[in-house]
Structures are given as C-alpha cells and as structure tokens.
C-alpha positions in Angstrom: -39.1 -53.7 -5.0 -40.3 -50.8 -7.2 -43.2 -48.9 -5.9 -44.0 -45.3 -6.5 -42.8 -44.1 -3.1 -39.5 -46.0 -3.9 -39.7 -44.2 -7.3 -40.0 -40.7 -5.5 -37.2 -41.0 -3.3 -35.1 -41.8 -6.8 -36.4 -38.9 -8.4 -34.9 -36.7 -4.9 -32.6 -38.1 -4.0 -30.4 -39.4 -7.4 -32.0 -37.4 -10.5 -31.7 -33.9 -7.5 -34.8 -32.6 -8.5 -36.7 -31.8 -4.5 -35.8 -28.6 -6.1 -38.0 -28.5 -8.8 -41.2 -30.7 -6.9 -41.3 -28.2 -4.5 -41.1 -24.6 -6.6 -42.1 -26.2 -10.0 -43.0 -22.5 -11.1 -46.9 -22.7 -9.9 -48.6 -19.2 -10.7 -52.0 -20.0 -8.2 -52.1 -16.9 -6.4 -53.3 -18.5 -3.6 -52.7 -22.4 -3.5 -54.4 -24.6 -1.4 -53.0 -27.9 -1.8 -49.3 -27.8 -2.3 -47.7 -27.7 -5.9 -45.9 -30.4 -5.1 -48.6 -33.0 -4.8 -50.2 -31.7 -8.0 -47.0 -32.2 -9.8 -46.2 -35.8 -8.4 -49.2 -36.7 -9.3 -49.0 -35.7 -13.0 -45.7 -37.3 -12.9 -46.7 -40.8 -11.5 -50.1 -40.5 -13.3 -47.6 -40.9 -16.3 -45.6 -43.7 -15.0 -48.8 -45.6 -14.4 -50.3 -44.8 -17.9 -53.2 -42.9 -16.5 -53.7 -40.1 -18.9 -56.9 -38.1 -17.9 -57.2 -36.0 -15.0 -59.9 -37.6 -13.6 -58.8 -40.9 -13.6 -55.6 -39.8 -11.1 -58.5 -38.3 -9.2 -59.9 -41.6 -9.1 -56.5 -43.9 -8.4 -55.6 -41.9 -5.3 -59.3 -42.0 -4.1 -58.9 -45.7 -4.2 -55.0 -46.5 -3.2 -54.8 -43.6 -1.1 -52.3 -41.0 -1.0 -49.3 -42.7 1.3 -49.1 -45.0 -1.3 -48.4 -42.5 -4.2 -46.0 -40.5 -2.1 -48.5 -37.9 -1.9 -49.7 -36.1 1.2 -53.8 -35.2 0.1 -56.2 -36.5 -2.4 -57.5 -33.6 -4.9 -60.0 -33.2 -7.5 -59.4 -33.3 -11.3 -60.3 -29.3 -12.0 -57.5 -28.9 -9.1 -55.4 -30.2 -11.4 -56.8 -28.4 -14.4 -56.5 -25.4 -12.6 -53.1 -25.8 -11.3 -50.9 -26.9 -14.6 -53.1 -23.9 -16.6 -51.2 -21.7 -14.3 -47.9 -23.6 -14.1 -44.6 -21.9 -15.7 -43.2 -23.8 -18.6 -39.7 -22.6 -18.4 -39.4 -24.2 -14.8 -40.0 -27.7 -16.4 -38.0 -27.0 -19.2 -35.0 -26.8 -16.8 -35.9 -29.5 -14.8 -35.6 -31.4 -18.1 -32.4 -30.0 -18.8 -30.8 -30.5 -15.2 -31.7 -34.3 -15.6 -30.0 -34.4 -19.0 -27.1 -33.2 -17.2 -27.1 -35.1 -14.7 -27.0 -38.5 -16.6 -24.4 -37.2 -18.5 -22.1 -36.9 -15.2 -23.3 -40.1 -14.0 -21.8 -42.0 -16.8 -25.4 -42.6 -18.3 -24.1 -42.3 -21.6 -20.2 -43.9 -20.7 -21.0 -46.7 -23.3 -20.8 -44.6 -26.5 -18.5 -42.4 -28.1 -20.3 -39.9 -29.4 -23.5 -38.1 -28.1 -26.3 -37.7 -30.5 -29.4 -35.2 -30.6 -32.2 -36.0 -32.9 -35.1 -33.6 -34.3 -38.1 -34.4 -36.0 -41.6 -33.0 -36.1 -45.0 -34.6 -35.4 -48.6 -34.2 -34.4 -50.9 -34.6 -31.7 -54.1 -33.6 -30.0 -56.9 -34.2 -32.3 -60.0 -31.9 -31.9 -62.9 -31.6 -33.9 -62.7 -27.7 -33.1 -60.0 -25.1 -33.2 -59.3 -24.6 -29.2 -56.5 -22.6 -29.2 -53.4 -20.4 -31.9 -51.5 -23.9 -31.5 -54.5 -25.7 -33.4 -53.8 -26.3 -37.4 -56.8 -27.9 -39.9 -56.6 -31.3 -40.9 -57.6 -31.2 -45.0 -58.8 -34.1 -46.9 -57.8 -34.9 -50.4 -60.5 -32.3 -51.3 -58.9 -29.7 -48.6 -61.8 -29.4 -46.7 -61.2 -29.3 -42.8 -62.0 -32.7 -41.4 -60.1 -31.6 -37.7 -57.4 -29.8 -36.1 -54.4 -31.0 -34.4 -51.2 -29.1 -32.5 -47.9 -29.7 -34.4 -44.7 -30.0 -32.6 -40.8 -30.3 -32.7 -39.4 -32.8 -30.7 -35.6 -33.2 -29.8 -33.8 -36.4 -27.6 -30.6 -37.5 -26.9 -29.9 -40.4 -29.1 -27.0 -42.9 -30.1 -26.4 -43.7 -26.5 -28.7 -46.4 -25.9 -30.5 -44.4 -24.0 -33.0 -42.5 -25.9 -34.0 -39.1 -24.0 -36.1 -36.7 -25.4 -36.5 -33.5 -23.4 -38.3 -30.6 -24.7 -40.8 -29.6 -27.5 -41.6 -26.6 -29.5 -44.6 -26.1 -31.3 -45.4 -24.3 -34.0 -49.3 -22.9 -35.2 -50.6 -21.5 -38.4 -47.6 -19.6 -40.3 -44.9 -21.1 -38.7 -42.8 -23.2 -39.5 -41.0 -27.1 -38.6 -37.6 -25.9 -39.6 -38.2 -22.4 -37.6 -39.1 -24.0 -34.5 -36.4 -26.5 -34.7 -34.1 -23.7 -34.7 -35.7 -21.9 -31.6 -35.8 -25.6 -30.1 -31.9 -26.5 -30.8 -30.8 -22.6 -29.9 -33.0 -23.2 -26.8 -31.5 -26.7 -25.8 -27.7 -25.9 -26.4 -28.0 -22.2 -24.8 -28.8 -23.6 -21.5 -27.0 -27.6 -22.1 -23.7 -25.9 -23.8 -22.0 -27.3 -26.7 -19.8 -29.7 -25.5 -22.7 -31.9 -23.9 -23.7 -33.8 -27.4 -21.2 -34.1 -30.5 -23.7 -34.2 -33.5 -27.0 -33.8 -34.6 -29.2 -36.1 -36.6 -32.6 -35.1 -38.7 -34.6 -36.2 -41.4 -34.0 -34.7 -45.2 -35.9 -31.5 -44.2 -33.5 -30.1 -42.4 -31.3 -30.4 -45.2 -31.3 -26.4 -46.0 -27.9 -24.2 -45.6 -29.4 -21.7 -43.3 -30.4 -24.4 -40.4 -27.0 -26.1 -41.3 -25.3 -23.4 -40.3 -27.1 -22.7 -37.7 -26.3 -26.1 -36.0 -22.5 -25.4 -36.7 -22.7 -22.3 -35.2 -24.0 -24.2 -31.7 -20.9 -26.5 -32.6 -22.4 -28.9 -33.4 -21.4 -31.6 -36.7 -24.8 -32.9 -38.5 -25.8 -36.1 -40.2 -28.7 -34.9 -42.7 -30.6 -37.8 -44.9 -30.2 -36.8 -48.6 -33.0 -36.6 -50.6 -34.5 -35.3 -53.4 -35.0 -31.9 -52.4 -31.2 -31.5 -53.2 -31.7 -32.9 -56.8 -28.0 -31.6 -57.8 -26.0 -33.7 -54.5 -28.0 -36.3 -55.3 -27.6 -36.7 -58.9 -23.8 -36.6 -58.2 -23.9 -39.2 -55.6 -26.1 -41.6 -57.7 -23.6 -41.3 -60.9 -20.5 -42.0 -58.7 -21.6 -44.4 -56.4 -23.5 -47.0 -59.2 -20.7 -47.3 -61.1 -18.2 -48.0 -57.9 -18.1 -51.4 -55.6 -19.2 -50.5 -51.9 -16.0 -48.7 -50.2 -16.8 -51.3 -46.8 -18.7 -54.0 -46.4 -19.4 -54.8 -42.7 -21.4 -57.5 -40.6 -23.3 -55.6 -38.0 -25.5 -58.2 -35.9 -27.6 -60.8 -38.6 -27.3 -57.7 -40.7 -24.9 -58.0 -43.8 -23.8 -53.5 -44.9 -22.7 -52.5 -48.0 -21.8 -48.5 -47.5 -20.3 -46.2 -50.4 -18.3 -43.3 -48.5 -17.2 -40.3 -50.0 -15.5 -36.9 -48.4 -15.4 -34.6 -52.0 -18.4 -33.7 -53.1 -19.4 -30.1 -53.9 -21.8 -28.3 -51.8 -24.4 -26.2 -53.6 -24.0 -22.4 -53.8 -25.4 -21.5 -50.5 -23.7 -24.0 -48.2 -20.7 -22.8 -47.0 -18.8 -26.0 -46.6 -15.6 -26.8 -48.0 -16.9 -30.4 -49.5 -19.6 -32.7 -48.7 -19.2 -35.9 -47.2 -22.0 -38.5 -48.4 -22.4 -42.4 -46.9 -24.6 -44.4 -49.0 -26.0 -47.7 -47.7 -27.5 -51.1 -48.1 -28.6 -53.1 -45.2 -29.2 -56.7 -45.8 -31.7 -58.4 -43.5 -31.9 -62.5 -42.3 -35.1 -62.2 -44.1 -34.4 -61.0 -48.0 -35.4 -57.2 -47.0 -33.1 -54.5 -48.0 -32.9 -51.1 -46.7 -30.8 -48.6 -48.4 -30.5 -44.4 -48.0 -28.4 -41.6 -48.9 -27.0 -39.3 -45.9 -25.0 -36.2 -45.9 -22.6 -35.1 -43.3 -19.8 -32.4 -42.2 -18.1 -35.3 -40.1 -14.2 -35.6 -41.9 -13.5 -39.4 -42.3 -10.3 -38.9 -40.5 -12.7 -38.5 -37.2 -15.3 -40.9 -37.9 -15.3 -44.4 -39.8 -17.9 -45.7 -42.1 -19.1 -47.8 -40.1 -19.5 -45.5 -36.8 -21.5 -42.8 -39.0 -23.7 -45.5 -40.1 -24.8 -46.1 -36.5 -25.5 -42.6 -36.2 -27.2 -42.2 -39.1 -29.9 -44.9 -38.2 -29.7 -43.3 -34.1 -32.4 -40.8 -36.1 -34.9 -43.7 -36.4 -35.0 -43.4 -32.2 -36.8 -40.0 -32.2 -39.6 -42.3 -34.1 -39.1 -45.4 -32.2 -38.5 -44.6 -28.8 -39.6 -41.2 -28.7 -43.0 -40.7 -30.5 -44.2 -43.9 -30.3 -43.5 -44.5 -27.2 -44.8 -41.4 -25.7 -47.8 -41.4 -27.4 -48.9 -45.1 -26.9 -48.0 -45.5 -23.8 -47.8 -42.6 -21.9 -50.9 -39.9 -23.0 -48.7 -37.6 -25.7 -51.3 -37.4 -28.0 -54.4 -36.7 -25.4 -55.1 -33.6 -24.2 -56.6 -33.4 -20.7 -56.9 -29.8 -20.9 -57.3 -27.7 -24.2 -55.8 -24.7 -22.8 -52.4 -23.5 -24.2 -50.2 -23.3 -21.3 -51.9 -26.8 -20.4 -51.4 -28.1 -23.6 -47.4 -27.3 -23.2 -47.0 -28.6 -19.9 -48.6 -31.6 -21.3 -45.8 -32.4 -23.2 -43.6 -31.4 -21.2 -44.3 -33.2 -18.2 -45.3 -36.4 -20.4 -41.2 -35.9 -21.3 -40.3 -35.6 -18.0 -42.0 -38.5 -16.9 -40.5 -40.8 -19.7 -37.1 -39.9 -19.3 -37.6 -40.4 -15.2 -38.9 -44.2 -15.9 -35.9 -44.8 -18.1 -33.5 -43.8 -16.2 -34.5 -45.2 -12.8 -35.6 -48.6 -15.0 -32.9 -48.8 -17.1 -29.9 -47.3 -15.4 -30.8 -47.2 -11.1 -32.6 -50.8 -11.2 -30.1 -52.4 -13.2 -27.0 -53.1 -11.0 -25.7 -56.2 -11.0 -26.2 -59.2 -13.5 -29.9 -59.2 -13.3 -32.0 -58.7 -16.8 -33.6 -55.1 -16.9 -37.6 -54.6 -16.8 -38.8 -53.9 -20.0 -41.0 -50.7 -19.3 -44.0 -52.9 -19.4 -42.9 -55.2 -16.3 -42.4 -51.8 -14.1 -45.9 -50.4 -15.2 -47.5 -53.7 -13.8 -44.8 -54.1 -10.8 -46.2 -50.1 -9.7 -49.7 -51.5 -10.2 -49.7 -54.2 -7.9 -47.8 -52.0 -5.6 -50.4 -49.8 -5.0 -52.7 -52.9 -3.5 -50.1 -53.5 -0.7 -50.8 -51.8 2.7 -48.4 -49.8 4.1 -46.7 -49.6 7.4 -47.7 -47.4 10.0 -46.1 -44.3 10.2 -44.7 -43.7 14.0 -42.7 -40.8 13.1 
C-alpha cells in the first residue's frame, strides 16, 4: 500500500538519492532542525498537493511526523528560512542523477528514440515587482496590470514517460531563446550527449544560431515551421499542394496524411546541407483535422515518416504533461516565498517532486498485470494513509 513512508524508502533506496536528502546543499549557518526533514517535507508537501508553507506546517501538526517519514514538526518561516538559503545547483543534480537513473533502469526501454522538449511559460503572479526575475504584465493599452516570472522549461519526452527536470528563467532583457540555450548547454554538459537522440520545440526556436547550437551538443532537432521562415515555407506550400500525401497511415481512430520531403534549401545562414520538412494532416473520429508544417535535420534513411511524426507531436508533452500538470496540480504557479533563490527552488523542487511521483506511480507500482494509478488515485491513496496509526517503534 502506498504511503509516504513507503514512498520515502523508494525515493532511497531505488531513485539513490539518501545522498541528496541528507546534504541537499543547505547554506543555514547554524541549522536546527535537520535539512533533511525540511526537504522531505517540501517534497511530500508536493506529492500531497499542499502548496503553501503553512499548510505542511499544519498537515504534520495534525498527522504527525512518523507518518510523513519525518523525525520533528517545524514552522512555516523554518521553511521559509531554510529553502531561501538552499543551493540550487545541488537540486539541479539531484534532478539530473534521477534522469539517469531511469535511463539505466530501462524506464525508457519501450521507445526508440529519446526526446527532450523546450518551451517557455509563465508563473507567479504578483501585483508588485518582488524581485530582477519579475516582468510587467501590459494590457492592450500597455499599461502594467501585474508581473509575473518567465521560465524555460525542458523534459524528457517521446518515452511515455514525460520528465521535465530543470528550468531557467529569464528577467527583463533576456531572452526565451537565450535561456534555452544556457538550459540545453546546462542539461547535456552534465547528462552527455548520448542520453537523448533529438530535440523537439515550438517554431521559435527555429533560428540558425540555436540550431546549431543543439547540433553542436549532438543532438538532431524537430522544429515546427512557421511563418517566421516565410521563404521554407512558401517552398513547402507550392510543392506539397500540388502533390498527393507521400504516406498515409492509421495511427489509433486517427486516419494521417504526411507529405515528406529531404531537399529543401536552407536559408543563408543555416548551415545545413538540405532541409527535411514533414507536413501533416490528422484526421479525428469526430470531423476535426489537425494539420502542421515541421522541419528537421533527421535523414529519411534513419527515420520513417511515420516515426518523426510521433516525435513531432512528443512536443505537445512539455504542454500537456509538463505545464499543466505542474501547475494544476502540484503549486508551479504559486509562490510560497517571493525571494529569488526561493522562487528557484520552487521550481525546482516542484520538478523533482513530479518526476518522483511518476516514476514510483508509473514505473515501481506497476509490476505485474495490475492497471496503473492515475496520479489522482495515489494523491487520495497518500491521503487516507496519513489517518492510519502506526505501529510502535521497538527499535
């Protein structure tokens, strides 16, 4: 039966990171209550969907610590106080190490390929700029109705297990595509480039320089295609309307038209031999049709139409399974403590927490032919956990 001490011993014993819980990178010069128990808690707190401070204050005042897996109750400026002073780069790894340790314990074994996805978006809405990461919210009229911090987000995808693990932000003057790049030179410095096989984003990442930036890691790239490349574009539209689809495929219900083509000229300041495009048209049960335009470095000789279509639409997980998840269910979007470094470790540990439930939901709880808990069931199962006594302990 699931229960956070049962989740705790997971996170030990099979993700390796007693490591990390114990020296999480705490910079209190002179702790009282163990880092350990602080972290946890944020962690759990998570799991459980409490978002605020306070209200983990609050859930081990009334369940009591055993039951958590925690040794002492605390206050909610203890916690303030603790992840204000807590080392992001400590985290950060702790995120990578679990990345690579699903890799070598065949998380991913059902795909081929290994995808990373990054996309941008926003959270932690203020009414007053709190700290550099804060950027105005305009109206139609550009007056400042609000500030929020904008971020770049980048997961494993195309696995059917959607991971994201780590964030950049960026503040007034900078940039989505320039913290993309620190992000992905970040992620595959410490990762290496043989952990992931290609990388999927939206049509703003479309630009040479970040193109080549990704080959550079060693990385292939599926881009959407768009109008901000009004030349490619053109050129795909007068080729492909006047051809029949090159495959027409039956994924699921869903009936797929794609036009594929490996010769298409790159603009002046991509350095790429040709451009391969996939066009496609995805025919629903219901009359809908969704069709887009993507452009790629993958030769058709490696990958099929088919294939790249999947991992074209692996960018929608970043959305699906990454944003919205995070922020409707597990406190992305609040901040429990406008401070910078707090606002980091925020994400960070939101991350980490999503990516623990996953794994021990999707991948430790599900052996044998049972069905897996949706990530509802588990929240509730940990509920009603916490209302069961536990044994004595007689050690």
């Amino acid at each position: 039966m699931p229960t956070p001490r049962a989740l705790l011993r997971f996170v030990v014993d099979h993700l390796g990171l007693q490591r990390y819980l114990a020296k999480p990178g705490d910079g209190r010069p002179q702790p009282v209550i163990a880092a350990r128990v602080l972290l946890w808690a944020m962690l759990v707190g998570r799991i459980l969907r409490e978002i605020s401070f306070y209200g983990m204050e609050q859930i081990v005042q009334v369940a009591g610590c055993r039951v958590l897996g925690l040794e002492r109750s605390f206050s909610n400026d203890t916690l303030s106080y603790f992840v204000e002073r807590l080392d992001p780069a400590t985290t950060r790894a702790a995120l990578l190490e679990v990345m690579r340790h699903a890799k070598r314990g065949k998380a991913f074994q059902d795909c081929r390929f290994i995808g990373l996805a990054l996309d941008g978006t926003g959270a932690g809405r203020s009414q007053q700029s709190h700290c550099a990461w804060c950027r105005p919210i305009r109206d139609a009229k550009h007056k400042v109705i609000g500030y929020h911090h904008k971020l770049v987000t980048i997961s494993v995808v195309g696995t059917g297990l959607t991971l994201p693990f780590d964030v950049e932000p960026y503040g007034p003057g900078d940039s989505e595509i320039a913290a993309a790049e620190r992000l992905l030179m970040r992620a595959l410095g410490s990762l290496g480039s043989r952990f992931s096989d290609y990388l999927v984003g939206d049509g703003a990442y479309a630009g040479a320089p970040f193109l080549h930036a990704a080959n550079r890691l060693g990385l292939r790239v599926i881009v959407r295609l768009k109008e901000n490349l009004p030349l490619l574009l053109q050129a795909v539209q007068q080729r492909f309307q006047q051809q029949a689809p090159t495959h027409v495929y039956r994924d699921g219900e869903d009936r797929v038209e794609i036009w594929d083509a490996d010769d298409f000229d790159p603009w002046e300041s991509l350095q790429w031999k040709t451009v391969r495009v996939i066009c496609y048209r995805q025919h629903k049960p219901n009359g809908q049709m969704v069709e887009a335009a993507w452009l790629t470095d993958f030769p058709l000789r490696q990958v099929g139409s088919l294939s790249l279509y999947h991992m074209a639409k692996s960018r929608w997980e970043i959305e699906n399974q990454g944003f919205n998840d995070a922020k409707n269910r597990y406190g992305f979007e609040h901040t429990c403590h406008h401070e910078q470094n707090s606002v980091l470790l925020n994400y960070l540990l939101t991350l980490l927490a999503l990516t623990i439930e996953r794994l021990y939901r999707i991948r430790f709880l599900h052996r044998g032919t049972h069905t897996v808990h949706s990530a509802e069931q588990l929240c509730r199962i940990l509920w009603v956990s916490l209302s069961r006594p536990l044994l004595p302990d007689t050690s």
